[in-house]
C-alpha positions as CSV (number, residue, x, y, z in Angstrom):
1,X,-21.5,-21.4,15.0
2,X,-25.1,-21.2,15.5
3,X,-27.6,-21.7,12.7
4,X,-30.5,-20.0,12.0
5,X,-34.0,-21.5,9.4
6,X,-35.6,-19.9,7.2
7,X,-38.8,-19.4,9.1
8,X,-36.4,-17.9,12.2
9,X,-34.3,-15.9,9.3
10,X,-37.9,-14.6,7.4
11,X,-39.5,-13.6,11.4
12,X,-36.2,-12.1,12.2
13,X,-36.3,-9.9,9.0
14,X,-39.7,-8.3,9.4
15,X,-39.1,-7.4,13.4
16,X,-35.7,-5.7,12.3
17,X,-37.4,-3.8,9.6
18,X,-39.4,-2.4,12.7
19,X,-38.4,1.8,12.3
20,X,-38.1,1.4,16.2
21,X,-35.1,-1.2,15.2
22,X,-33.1,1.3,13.3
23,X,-29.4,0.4,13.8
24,X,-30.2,-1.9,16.0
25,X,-28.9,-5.7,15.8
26,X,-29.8,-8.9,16.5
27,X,-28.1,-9.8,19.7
28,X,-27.9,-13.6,20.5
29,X,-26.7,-14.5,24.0
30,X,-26.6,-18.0,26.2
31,X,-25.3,-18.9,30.0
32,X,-24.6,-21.8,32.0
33,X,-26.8,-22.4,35.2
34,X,-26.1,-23.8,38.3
35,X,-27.5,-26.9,37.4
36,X,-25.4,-27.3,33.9
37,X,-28.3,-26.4,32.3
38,X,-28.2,-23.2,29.2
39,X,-30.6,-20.3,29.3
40,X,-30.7,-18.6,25.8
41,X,-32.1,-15.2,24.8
42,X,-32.2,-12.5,22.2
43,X,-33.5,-8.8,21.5
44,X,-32.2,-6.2,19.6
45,X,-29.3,-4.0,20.6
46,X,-26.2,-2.3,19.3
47,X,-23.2,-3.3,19.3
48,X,-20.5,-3.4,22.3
49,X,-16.4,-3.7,22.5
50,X,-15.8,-7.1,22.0
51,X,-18.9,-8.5,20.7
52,X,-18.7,-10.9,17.6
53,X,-20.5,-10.1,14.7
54,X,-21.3,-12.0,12.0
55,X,-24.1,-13.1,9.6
56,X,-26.3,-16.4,9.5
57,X,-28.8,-17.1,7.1
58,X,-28.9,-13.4,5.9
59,X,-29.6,-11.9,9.1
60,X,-26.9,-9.9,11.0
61,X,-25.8,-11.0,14.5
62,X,-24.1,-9.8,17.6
63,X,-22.9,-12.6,20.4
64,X,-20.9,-11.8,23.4
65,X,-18.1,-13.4,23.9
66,X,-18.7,-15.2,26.9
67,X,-21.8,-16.9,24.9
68,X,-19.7,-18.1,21.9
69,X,-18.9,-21.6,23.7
70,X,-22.5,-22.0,24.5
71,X,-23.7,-20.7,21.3
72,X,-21.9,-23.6,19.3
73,X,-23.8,-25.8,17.0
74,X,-27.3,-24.4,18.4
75,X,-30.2,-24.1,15.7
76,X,-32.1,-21.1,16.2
77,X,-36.0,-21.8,14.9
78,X,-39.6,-20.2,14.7
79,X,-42.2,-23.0,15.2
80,X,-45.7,-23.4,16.0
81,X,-46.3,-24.7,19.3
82,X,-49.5,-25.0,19.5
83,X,-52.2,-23.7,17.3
84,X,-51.9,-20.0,16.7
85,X,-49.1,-19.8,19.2
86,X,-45.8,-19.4,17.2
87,X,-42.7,-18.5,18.9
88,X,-38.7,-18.6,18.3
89,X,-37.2,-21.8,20.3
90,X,-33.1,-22.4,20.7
91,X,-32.3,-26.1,19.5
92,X,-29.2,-27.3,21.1
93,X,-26.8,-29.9,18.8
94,X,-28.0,-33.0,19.1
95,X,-31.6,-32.6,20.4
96,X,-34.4,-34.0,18.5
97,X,-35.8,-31.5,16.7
98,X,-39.9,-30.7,16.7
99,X,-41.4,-32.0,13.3
């Protein structure tokens, strides 16, 4: 399953308590490309039939279930990535990750 930081999980908390975010969930979703390559993304939503919900790191989630294969062993993080710039960033298994 995908795993989520503490810096991710502590961003993740403060946007949800949002009022605008009121019963509204963390949706998590990835696809394959053409070229083999995976395109993540997230944004609150509500749930749907057939969505998997479950709970990393304290913070509620909802994946598809087309995105669970792709989802697999994926570190979700909030870095700096330059100066002043920080930003959430997908880590796939097995990819060095930034220090």
């Amino acid at each position: 399953m995908i795993k989520i930081t503490d810096a991710a999980a502590a961003q993740i908390k403060v946007a949800a308590a949002d009022p605008e975010m009121l019963n509204m969930i963390l949706r998590v979703a990835a696809k394959r490309n053409n070229d083999d390559s995976i395109t993540f993304g997230m944004g609150f939503d509500q749930e749907r039939e057939a969505d998997e919900q479950v709970i990393v790191n304290g913070v509620e989630l909802l994946i598809a279930k087309s995105s669970l294969p792709f989802i697999q062993g994926v570190t979700l993080d909030y870095v700096e990535m330059e100066p002043g710039d920080m930003r959430f960033i997908f880590i796939p298994p097995n990819s060095a990750q930034p220090s």
